[in-house]
N, C-alpha and C positions, 0 to 999 in steps of 0.2 A: 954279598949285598943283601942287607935286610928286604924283605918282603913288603909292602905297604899294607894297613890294614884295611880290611874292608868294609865300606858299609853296613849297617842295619839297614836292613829293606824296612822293617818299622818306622825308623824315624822318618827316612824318604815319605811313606805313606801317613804317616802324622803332618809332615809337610805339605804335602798334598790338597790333603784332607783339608787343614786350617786353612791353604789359601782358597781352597774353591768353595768353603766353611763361609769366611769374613766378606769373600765378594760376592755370594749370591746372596748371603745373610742381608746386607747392606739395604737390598731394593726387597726379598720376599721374606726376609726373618724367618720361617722354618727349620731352609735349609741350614742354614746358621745352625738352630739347637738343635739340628741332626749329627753336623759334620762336626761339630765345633766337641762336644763330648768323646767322639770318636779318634780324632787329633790328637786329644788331652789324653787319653787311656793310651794311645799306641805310643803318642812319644814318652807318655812314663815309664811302659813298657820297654821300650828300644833307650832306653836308661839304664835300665835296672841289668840287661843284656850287657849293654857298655861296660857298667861299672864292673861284671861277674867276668868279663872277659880280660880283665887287668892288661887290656893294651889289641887284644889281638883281632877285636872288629872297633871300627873308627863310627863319626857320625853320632859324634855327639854334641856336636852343636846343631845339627840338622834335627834333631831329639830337641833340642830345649826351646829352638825357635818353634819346632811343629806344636809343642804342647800350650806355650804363650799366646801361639796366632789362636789356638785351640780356644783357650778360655777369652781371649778377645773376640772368635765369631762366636761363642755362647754367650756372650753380654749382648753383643750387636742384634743378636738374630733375637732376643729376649725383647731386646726396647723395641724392635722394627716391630717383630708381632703383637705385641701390646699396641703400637701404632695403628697397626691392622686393623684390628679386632676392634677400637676403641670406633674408625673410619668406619668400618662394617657396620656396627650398631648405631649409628648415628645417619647411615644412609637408609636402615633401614628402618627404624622406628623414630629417628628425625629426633631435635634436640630434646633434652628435656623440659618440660617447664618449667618456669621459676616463680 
């Protein structure tokens, strides 16, 4: 009986990564463009593992989802903080004139 393959712990942790990336990203934006580049590197990485292993570690769709959530909490976390920052300066030196 064949063996099952196993996981990349990378992708799992790319997976991770992107969801707790896209849902803090959502409301504080940082966390987003911290976790969100992080995601996108390890599930490339736990790719790149997959494909070198011609079959004998699995989790590669756990790799492509982790790396997509990735660069979707580095857009989110990008617009949320520009949000921020835009709120920030506007509370603190009030509109501009026109």
């Amino acid at each position: 009986m064949p063996r099952p393959a196993r996981g990349d712990g990378r992708a799992l942790a790319s997976l991770l990564a992107g969801i707790f990336g896209l849902l803090l990203g959502i409301f504080l934006g940082l966390p987003g463009l911290v976790l969100g580049p992080l995601a996108y590197f390890l599930g490339k990485s736990a790719l790149g593992r997959i494909d070198e292993s011609k079959g004998q570690i699995g989790g590669r769709s756990t790799a492509v989802a982790g790396w997509v959530i990735g660069v979707a909490a580095t857009a989110i976390g990008a617009v949320v903080s520009l949000v921020w920052l835009i709120l920030i300066l506007v509370a603190t030196f009030g509109t501009p004139p026109t």
